[in-house]
ZANUNU-740876 format. One record per atom (N, C-alpha, C, O): residue in three letters; x negated, y, z negated. Coordinates in steps of 0.05 Angstrom, whole numbers, padded with zeros to 5 digits, always signed. Each point is the difference from the previous one (the first is absolute). Example, Ala and Ser with C-alpha at 12.3 -4.5 7.8 and 13.67 -1.06 7.14 Angstrom:
<pakes>
ALA-00264-00114-00156/ALA+00018+00024+00000/ALA-00018+00024+00000/ALA-00021+00000-00013/SER+00028+00021+00027/SER-00016+00024-00001/SER+00015+00022-00014/SER-00010+00022-00004/
</pakes>
This chain:
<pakes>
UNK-02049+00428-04708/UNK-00010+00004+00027/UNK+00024+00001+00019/UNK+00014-00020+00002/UNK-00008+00052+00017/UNK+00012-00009+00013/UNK-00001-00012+00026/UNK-00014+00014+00015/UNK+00025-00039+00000/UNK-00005-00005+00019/UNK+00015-00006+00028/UNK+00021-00013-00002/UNK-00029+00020+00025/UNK+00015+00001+00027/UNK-00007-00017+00014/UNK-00022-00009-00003/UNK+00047-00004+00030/UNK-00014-00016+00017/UNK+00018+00006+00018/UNK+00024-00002-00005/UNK-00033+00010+00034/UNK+00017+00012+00020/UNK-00008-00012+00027/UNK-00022+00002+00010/UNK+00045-00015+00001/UNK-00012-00001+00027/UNK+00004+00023+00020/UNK+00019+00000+00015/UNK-00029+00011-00015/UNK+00001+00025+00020/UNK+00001+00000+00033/UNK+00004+00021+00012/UNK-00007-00041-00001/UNK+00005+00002+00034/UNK-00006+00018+00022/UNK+00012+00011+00019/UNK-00043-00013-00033/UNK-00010+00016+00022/UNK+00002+00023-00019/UNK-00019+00001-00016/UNK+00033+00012+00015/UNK+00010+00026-00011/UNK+00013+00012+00027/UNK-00005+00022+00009/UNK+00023-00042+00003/UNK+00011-00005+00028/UNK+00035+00020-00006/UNK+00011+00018+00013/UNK-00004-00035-00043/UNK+00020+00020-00006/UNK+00031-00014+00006/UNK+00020+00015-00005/UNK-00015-00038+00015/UNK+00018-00016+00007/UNK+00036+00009-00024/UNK-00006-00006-00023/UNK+00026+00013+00023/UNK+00009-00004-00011/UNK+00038+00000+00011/UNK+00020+00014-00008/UNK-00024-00036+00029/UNK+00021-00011+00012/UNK-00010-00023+00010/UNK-00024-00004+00000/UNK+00035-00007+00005/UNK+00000-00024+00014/UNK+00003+00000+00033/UNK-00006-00019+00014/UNK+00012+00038-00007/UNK-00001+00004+00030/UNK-00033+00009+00007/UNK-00012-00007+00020/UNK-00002+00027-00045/UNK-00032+00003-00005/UNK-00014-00021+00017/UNK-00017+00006+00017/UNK+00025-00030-00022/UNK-00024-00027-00002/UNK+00001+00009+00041/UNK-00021+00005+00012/UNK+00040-00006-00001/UNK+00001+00005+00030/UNK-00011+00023+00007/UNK-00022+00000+00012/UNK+00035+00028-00020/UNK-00004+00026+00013/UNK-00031+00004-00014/UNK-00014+00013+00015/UNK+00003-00020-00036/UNK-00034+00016-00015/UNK-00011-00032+00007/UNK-00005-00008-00022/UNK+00002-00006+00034/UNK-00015-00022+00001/UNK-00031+00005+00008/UNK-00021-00009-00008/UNK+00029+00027+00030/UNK-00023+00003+00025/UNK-00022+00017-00023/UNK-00023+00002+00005/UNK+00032+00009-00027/UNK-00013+00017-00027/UNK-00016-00015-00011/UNK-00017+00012-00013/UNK+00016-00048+00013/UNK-00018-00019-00013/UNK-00020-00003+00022/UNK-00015-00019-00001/UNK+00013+00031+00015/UNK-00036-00005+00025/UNK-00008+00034+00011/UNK-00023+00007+00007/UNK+00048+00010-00009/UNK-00005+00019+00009/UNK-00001+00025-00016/UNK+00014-00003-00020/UNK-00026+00030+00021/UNK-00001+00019-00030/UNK+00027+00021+00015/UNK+00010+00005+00022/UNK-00007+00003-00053/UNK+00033+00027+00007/UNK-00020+00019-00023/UNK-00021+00004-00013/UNK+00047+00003+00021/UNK-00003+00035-00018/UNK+00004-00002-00023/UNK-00012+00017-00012/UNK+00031-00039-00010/UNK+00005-00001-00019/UNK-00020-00012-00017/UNK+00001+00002-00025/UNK-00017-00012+00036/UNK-00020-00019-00023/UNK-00008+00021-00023/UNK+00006-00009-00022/UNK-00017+00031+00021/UNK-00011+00011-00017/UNK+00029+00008-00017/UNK+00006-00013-00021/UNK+00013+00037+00030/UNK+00025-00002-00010/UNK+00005-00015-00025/UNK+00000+00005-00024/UNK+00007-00031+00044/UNK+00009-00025-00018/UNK-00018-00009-00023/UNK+00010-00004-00022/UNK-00037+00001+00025/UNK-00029+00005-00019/UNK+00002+00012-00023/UNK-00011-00005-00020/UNK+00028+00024+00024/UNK-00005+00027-00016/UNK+00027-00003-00024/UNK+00000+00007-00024/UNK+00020-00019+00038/UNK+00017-00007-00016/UNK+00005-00017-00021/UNK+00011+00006-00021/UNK-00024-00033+00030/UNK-00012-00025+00002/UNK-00024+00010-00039/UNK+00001-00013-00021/UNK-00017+00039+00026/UNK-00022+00001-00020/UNK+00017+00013-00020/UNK-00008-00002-00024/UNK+00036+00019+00031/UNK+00016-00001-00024/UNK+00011-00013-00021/UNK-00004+00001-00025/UNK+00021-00019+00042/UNK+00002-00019-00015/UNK-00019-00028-00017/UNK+00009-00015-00018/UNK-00037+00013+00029/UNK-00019-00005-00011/UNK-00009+00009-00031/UNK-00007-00012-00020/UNK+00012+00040+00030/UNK-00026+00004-00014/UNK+00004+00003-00034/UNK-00022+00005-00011/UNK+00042-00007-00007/UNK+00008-00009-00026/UNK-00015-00020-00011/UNK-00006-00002-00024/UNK-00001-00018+00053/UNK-00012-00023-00024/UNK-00019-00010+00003/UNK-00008-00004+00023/UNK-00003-00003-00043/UNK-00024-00011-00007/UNK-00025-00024+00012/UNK-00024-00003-00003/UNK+00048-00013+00021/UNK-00009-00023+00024/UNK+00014-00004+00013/UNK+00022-00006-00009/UNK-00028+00009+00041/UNK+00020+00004+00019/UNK-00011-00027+00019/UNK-00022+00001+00010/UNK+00036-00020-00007/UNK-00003-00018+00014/UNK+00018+00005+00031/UNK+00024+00000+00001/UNK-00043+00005+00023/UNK+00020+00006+00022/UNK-00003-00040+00024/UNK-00012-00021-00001/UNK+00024+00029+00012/UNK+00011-00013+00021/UNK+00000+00006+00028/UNK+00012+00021+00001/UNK-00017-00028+00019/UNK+00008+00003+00036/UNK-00017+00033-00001/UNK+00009+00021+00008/UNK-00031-00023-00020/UNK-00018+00029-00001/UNK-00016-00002+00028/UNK-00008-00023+00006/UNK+00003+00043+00009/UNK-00019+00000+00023/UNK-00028+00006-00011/UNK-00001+00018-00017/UNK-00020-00028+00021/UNK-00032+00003-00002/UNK-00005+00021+00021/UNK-00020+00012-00006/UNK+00027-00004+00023/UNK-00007+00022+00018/UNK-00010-00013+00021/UNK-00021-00012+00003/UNK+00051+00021+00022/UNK-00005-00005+00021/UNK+00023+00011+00021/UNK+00015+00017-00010/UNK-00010-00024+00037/UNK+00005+00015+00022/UNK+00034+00017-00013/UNK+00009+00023-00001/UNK-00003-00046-00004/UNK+00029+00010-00012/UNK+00002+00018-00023/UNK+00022+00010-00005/UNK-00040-00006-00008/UNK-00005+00025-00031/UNK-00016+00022+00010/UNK-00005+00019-00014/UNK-00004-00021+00040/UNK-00012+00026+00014/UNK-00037-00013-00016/UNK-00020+00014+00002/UNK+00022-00048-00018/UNK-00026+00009-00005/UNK-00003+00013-00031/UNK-00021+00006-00011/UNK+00048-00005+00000/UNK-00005-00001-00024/UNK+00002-00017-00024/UNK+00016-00019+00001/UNK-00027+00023-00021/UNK+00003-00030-00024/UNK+00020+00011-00013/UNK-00002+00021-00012/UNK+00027-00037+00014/UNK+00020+00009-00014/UNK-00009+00001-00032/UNK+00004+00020-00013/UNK-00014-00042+00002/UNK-00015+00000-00023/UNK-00016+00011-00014/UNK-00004-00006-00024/UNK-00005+00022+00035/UNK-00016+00015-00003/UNK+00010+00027-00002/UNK-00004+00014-00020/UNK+00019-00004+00042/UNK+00023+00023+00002/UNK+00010-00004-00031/UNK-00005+00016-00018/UNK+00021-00040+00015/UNK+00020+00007-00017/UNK-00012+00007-00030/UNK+00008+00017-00015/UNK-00033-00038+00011/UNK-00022+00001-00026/UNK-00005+00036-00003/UNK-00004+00008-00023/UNK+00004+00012+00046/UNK-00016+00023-00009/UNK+00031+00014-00001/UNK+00004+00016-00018/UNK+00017-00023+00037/UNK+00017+00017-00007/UNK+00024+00001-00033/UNK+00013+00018-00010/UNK-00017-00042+00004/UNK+00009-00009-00023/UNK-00019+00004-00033/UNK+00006+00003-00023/UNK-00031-00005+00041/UNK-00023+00009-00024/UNK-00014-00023-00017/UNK-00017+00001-00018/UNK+00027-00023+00031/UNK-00024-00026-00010/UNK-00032+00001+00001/UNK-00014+00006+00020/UNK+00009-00010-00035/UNK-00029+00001-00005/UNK-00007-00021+00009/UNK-00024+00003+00004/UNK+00034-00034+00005/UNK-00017-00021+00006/UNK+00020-00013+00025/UNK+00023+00009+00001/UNK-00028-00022+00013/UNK+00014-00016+00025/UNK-00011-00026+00016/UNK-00020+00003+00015/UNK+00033-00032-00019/UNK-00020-00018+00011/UNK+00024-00007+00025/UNK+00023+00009+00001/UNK-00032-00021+00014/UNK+00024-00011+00027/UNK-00010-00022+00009/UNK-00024-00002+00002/UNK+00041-00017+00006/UNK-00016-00028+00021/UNK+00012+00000+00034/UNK+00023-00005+00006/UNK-00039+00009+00007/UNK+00020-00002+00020/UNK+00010-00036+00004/UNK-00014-00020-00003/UNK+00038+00025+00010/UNK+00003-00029+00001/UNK+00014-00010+00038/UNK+00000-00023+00009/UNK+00007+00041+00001/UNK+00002-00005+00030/UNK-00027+00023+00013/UNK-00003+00022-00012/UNK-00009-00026+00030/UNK-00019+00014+00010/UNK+00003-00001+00033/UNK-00010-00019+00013/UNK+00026+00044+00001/UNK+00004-00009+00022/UNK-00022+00026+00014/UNK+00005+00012+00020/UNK-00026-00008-00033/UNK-00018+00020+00018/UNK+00011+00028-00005/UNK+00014+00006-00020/UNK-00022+00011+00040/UNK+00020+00032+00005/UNK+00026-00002-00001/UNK+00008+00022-00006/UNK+00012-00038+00010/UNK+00024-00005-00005/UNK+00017+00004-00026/UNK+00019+00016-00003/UNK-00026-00032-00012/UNK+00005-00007-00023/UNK-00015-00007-00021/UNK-00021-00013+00005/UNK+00031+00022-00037/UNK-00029-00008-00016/UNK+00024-00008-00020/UNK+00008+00020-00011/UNK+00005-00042+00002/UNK+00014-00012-00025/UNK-00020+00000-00022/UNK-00021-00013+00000/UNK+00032+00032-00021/UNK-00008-00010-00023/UNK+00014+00003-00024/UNK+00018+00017-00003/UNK-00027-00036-00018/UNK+00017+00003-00033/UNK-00021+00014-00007/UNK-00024-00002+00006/UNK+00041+00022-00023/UNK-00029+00021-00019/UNK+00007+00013-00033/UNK+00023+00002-00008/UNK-00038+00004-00003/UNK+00001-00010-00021/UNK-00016+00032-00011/UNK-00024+00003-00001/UNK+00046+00022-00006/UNK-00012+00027-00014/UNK+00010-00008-00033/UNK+00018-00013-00010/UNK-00043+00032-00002/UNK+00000+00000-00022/UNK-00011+00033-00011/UNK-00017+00014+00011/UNK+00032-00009-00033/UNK-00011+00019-00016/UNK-00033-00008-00006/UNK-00014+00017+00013/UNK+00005-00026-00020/UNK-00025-00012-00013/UNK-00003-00022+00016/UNK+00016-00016+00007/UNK-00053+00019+00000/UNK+00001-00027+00006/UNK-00008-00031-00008/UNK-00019-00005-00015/UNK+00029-00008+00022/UNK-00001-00032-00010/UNK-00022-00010-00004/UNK-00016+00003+00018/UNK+00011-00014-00033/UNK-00027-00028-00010/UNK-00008-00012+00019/UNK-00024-00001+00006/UNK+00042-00009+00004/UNK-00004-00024+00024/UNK+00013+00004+00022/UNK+00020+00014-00005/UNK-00021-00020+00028/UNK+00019+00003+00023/UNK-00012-00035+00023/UNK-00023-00008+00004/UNK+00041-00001+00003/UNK+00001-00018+00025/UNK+00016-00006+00012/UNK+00023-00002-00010/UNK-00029-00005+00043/UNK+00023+00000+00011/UNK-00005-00037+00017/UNK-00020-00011+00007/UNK+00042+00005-00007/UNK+00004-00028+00000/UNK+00023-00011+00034/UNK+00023+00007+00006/UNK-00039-00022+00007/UNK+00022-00018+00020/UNK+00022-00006-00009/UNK-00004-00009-00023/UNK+00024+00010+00028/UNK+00030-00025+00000/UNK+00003-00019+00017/UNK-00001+00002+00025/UNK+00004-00019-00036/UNK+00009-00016+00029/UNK+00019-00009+00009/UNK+00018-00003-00017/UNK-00010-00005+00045/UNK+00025+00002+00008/UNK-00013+00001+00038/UNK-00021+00009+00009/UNK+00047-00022+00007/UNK+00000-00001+00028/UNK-00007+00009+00011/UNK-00005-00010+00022/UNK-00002+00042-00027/UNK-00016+00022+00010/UNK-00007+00010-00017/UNK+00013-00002-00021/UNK-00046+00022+00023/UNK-00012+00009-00007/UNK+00016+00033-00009/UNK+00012+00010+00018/UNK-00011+00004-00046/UNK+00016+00026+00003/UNK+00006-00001-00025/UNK+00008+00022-00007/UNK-00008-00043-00015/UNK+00001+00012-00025/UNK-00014-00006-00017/UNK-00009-00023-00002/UNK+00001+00043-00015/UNK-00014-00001-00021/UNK+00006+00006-00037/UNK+00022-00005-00009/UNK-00044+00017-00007/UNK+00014+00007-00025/UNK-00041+00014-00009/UNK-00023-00009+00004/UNK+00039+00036-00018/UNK-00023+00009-00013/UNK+00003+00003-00031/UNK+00018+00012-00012/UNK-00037-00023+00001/UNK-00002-00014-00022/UNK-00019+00026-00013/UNK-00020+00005+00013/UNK+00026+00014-00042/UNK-00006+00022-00007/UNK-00003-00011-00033/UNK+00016-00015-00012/UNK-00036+00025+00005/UNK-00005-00003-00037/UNK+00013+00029-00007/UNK-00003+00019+00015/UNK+00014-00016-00033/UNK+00002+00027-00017/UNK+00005-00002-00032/UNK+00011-00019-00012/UNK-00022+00040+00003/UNK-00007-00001-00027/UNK+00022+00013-00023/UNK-00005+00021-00011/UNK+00021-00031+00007/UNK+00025+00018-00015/UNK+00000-00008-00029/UNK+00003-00024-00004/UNK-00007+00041-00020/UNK-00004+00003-00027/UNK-00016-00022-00006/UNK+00005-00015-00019/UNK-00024+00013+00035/UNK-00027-00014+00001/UNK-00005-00038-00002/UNK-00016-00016-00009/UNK+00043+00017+00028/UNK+00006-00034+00013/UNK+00000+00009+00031/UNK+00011+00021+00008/UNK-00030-00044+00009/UNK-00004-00004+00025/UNK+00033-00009+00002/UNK+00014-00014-00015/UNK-00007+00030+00048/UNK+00032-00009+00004/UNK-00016+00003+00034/UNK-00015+00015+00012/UNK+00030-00045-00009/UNK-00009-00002+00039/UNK+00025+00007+00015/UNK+00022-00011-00005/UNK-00026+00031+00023/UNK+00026-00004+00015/UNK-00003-00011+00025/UNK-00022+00001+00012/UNK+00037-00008-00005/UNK-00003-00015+00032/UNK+00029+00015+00011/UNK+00022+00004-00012/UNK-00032+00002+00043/UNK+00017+00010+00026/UNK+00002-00008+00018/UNK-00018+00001+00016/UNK+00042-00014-00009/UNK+00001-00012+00021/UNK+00021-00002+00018/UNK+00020+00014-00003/UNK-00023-00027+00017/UNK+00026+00001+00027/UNK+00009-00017+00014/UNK-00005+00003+00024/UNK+00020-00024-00032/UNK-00001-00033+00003/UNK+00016+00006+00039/UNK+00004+00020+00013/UNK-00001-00049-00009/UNK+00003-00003+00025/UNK+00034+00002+00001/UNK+00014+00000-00020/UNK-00003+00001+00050/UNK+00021-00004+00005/UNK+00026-00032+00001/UNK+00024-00005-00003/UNK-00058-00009+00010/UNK+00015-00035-00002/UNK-00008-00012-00027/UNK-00020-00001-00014/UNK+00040-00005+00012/UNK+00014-00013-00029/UNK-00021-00024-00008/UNK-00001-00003-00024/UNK-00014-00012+00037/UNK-00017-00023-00001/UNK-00030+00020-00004/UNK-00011+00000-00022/UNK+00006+00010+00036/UNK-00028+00018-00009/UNK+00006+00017-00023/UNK-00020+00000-00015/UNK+00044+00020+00004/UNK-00001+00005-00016/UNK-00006-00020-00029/UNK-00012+00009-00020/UNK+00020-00028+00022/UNK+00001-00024-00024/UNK-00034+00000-00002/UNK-00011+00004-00022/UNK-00003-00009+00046/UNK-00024-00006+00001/UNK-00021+00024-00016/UNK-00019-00003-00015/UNK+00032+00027+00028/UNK-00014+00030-00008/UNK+00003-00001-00034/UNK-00021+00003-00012/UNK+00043-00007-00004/UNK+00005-00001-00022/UNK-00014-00027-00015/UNK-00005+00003-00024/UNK+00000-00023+00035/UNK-00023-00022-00017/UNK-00030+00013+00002/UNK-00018-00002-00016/UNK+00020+00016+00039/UNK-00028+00010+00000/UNK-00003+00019-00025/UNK-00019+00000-00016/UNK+00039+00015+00014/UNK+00003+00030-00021/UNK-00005-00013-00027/UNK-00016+00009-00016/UNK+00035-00039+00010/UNK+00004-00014-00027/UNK-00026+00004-00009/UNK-00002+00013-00020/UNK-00024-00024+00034/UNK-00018-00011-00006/UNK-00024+00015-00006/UNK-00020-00011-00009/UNK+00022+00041+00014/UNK-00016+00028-00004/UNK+00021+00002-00023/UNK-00007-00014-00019/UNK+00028+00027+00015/UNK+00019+00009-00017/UNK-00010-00019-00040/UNK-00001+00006-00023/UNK-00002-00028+00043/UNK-00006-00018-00034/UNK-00019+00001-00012/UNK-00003-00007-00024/UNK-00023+00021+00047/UNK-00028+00007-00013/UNK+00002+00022-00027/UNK-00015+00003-00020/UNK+00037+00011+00029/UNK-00004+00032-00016/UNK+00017-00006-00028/UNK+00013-00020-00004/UNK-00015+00036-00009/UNK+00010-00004-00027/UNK+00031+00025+00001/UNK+00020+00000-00015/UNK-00027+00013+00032/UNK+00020+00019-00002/UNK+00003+00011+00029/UNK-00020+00008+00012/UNK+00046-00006+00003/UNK+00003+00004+00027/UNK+00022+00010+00008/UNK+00020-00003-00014/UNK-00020+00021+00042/UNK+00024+00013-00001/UNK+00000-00006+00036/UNK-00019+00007+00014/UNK+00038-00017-00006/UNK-00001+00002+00033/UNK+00020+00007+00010/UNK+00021-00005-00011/UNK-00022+00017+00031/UNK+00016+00016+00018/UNK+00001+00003+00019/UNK-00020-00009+00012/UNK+00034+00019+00000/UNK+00000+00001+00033/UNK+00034-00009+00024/UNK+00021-00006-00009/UNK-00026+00007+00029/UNK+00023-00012+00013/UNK-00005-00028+00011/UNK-00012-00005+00021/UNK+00027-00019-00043/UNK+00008-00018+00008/UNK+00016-00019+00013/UNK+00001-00025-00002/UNK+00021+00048+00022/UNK+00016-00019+00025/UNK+00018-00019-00023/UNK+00013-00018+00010/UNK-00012+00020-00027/UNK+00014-00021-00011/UNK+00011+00008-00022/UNK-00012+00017-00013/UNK+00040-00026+00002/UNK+00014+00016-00016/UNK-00004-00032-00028/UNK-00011-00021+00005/UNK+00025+00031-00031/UNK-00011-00016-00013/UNK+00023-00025+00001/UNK+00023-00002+00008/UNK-00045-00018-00020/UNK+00024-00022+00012/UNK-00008-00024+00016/UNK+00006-00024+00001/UNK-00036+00050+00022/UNK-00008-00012+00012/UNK-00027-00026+00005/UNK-00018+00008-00014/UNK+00013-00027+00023/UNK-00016-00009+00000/UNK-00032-00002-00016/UNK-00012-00015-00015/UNK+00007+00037+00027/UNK-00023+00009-00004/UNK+00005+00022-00026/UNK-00021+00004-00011/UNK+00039+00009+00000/UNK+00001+00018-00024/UNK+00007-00031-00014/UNK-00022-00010-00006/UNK+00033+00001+00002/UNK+00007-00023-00018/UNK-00024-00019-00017/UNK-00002-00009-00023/UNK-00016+00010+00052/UNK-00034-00011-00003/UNK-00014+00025-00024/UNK-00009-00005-00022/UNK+00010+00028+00034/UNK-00019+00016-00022/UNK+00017-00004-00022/UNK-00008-00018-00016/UNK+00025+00029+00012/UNK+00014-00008-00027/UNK+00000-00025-00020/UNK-00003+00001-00025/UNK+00006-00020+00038/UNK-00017-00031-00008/UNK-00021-00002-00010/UNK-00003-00007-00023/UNK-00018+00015+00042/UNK-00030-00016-00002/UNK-00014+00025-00013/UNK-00024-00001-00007/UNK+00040+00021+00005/UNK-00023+00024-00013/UNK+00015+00014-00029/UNK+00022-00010-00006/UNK-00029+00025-00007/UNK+00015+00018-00015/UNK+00014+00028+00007/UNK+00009+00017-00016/UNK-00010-00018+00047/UNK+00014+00018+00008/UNK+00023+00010-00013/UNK+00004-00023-00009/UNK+00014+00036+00000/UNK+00029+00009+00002/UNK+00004+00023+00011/UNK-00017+00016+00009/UNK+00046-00013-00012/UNK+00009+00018+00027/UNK+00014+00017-00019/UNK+00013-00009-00018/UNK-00016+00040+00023/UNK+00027+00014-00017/UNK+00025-00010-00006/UNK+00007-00019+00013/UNK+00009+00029-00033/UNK+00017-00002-00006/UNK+00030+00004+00014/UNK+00020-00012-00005/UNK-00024+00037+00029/UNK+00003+00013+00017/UNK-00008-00005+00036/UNK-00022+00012+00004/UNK+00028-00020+00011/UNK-00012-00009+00025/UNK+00017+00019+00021/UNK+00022-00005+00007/UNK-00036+00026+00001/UNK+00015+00021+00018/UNK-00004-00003+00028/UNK-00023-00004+00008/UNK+00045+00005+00013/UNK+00000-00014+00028/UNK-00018+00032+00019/UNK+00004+00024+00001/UNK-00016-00037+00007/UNK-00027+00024+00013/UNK+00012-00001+00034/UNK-00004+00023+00008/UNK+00013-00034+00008/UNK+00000-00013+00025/UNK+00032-00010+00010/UNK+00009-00022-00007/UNK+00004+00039+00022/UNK-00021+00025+00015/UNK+00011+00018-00011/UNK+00022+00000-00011/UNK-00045+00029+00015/UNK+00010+00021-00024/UNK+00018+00020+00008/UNK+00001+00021-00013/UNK+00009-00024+00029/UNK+00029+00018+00009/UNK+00017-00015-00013/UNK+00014+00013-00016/UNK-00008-00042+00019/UNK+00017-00014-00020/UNK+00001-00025-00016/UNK+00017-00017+00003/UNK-00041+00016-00023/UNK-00010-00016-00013/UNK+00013-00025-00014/UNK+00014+00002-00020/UNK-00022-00031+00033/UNK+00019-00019-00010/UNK-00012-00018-00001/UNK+00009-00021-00009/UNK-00042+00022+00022/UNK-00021-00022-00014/UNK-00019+00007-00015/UNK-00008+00022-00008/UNK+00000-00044+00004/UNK-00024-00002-00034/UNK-00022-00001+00009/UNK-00014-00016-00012/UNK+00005+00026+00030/UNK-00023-00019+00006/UNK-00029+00017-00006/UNK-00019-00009+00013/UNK+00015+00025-00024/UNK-00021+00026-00013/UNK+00004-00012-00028/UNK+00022+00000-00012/UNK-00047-00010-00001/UNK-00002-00008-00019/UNK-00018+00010-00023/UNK-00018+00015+00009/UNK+00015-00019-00042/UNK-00021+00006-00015/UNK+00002-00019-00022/UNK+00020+00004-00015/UNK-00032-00019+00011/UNK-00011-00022-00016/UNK-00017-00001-00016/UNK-00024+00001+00006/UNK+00033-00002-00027/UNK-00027+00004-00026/UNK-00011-00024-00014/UNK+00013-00019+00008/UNK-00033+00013-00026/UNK+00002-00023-00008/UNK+00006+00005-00035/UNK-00006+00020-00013/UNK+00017-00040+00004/UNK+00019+00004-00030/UNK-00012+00020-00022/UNK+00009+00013-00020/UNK-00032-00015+00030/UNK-00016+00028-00021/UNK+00011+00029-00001/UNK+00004+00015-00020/UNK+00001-00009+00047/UNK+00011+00021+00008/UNK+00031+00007-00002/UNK+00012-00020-00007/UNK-00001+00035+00011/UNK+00018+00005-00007/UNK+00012+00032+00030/UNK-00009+00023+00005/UNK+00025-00034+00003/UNK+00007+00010+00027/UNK+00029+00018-00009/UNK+00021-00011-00007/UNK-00026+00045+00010/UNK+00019+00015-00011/UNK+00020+00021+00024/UNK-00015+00013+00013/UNK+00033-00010-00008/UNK+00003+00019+00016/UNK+00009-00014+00029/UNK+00016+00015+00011/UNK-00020-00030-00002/UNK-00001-00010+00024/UNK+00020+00006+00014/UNK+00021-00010-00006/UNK-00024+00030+00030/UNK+00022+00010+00014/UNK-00014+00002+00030/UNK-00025-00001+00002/UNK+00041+00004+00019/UNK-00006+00013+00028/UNK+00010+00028+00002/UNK+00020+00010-00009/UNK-00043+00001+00024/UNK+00005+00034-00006/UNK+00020+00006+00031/UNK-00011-00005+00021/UNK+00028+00013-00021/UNK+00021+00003+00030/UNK-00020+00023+00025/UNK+00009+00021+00010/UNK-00039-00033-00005/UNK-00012+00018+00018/UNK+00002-00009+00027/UNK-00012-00019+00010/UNK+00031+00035+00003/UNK+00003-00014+00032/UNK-00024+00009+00019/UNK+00002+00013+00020/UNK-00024-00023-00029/UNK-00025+00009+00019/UNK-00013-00032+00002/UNK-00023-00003-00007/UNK+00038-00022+00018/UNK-00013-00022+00010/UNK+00019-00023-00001/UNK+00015+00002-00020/UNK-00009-00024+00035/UNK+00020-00009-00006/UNK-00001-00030-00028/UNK+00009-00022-00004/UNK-00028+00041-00009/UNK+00008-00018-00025/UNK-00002+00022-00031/UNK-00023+00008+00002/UNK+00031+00001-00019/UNK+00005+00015-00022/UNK-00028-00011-00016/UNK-00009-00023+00001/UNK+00000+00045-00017/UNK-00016-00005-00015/UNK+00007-00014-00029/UNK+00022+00003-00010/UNK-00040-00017+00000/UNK+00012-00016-00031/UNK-00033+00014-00016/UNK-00023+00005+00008/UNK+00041-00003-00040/UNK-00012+00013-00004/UNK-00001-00016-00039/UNK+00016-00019-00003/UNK-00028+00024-00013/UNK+00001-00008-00034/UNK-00016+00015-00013/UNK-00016+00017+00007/UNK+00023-00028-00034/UNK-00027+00007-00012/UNK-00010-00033-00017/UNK+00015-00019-00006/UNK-00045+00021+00002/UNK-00005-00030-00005/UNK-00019+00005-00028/UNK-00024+00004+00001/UNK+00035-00005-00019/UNK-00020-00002-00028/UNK+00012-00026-00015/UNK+00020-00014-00002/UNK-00057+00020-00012/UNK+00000-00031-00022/UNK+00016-00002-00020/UNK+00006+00016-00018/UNK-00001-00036+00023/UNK+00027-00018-00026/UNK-00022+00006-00030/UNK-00025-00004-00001/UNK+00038+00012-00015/UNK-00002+00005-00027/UNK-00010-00031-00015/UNK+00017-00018+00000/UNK-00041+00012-00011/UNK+00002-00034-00007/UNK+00017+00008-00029/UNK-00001+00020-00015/UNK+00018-00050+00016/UNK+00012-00006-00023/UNK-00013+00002-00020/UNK-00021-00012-00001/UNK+00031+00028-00027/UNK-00014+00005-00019/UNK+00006-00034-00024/UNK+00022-00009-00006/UNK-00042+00001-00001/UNK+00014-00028-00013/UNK-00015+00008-00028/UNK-00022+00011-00004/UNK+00048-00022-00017/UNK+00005+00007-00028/UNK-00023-00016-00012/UNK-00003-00024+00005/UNK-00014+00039-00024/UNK-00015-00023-00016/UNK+00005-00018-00021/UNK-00018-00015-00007/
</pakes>
């Protein structure tokens, strides 16, 4: 299975650091580039098999009103798409994590985080691969280091239900940290072999775009693809089942 997890930004397009000043007024207000950027955005998509996005708009003043999710699902060619909004500021703004698939999933839910403010969440997806249930969860942890810890006990404790799991998303936190130290602990998480710096993607020197499997799985490929359309690079693998040990009679 191959799999993606991108924070996309709007599909705002950021890729300097002077961006965050001069395209700001781009996070409440709509431009000309959204679709553009969309369109580029479903290229690089569209190879794989589950696309976990990030900082996606639900459709509102600043997308002209369009679901980026939805956009990118038909322009990329997914057959299935779930999203949570997780900030809801009306006509303004619509935050959400979303979750395209070639095929669609068994199960889908979308789940609170908690933390000092209300704004993050995780969507929790069944899929059926050589005929084992595999859950993926998407998510988008917080910026403060104390709610992230908190967001990640919450994750432990869904993560330990499943027998087989793969999570992803942008977690603000490179490994090492607090809260990655916790999943790695308390769950069967592991992390590639390989940990590629996503942030920021003009010149990439943090970790903080992650994919986590649990020991069943087996995490191949793991690279960031160099797409300067958001200011974080896409990460990308492939995730198939570990071979069981053959034991001698």
């Amino acid at each position: 299975m191959r799999i993606l997890t991108y924070n996309i930004q709007v599909a705002i397009g950021s890729c300097r650091y002077r961006h965050y000043l001069l395209h700001g007024w781009k996070h409440v207000m709509p431009h000309g580039q959204t679709l553009p950027n969309l369109d580029r955005i479903a290229e690089v998509i569209a190879p794989y098999d589950i696309v976990a996005l990030q900082e996606v708009d639900g459709g509102s003043l600043r997308t002209r009103f369009v679901n980026e999710t939805c956009y990118l699902a038909e322009e990329a060619g997914f057959g299935s798409w779930k999203s949570i909004v997780t900030r809801d500021h009306g006509i303004f703004a619509q935050h959400t994590n979303s979750l395209l698939s070639r095929t669609a999933p068994l199960r889908v839910e979308s789940h609170r985080l908690p933390g000092a403010m209300e704004g993050r969440g995780v969507l929790e997806a069944d899929f059926e691969i050589d005929g084992r249930v595999v859950t993926v969860f998407c998510t988008h942890l917080a910026l403060n280091c104390r709610a992230r810890l908190r967001q990640a006990h919450a994750l432990i404790r869904r993560i330990n239900r499943r027998e087989s799991a793969i999570l992803v998303g942008d977690f603000n936190c490179q490994p090492g940290s607090p809260a990655i130290r916790a999943l790695l602990a308390e769950t069967r998480l592991r992390p590639g072999r390989w940990l590629p710096a996503t942030y920021p993607s003009w010149r990439p020197r943090r970790v903080i775009d992650h994919i986590l499997a649990t020991d069943d799985l087996a995490i191949d490929h793991l690279e960031a693809t160099p797409a300067l359309l958001s200011d974080h690079l896409p990460l990308s693998a492939k995730v198939r089942l570990r071979q069981p040990v053959a034991v001698a009679a």
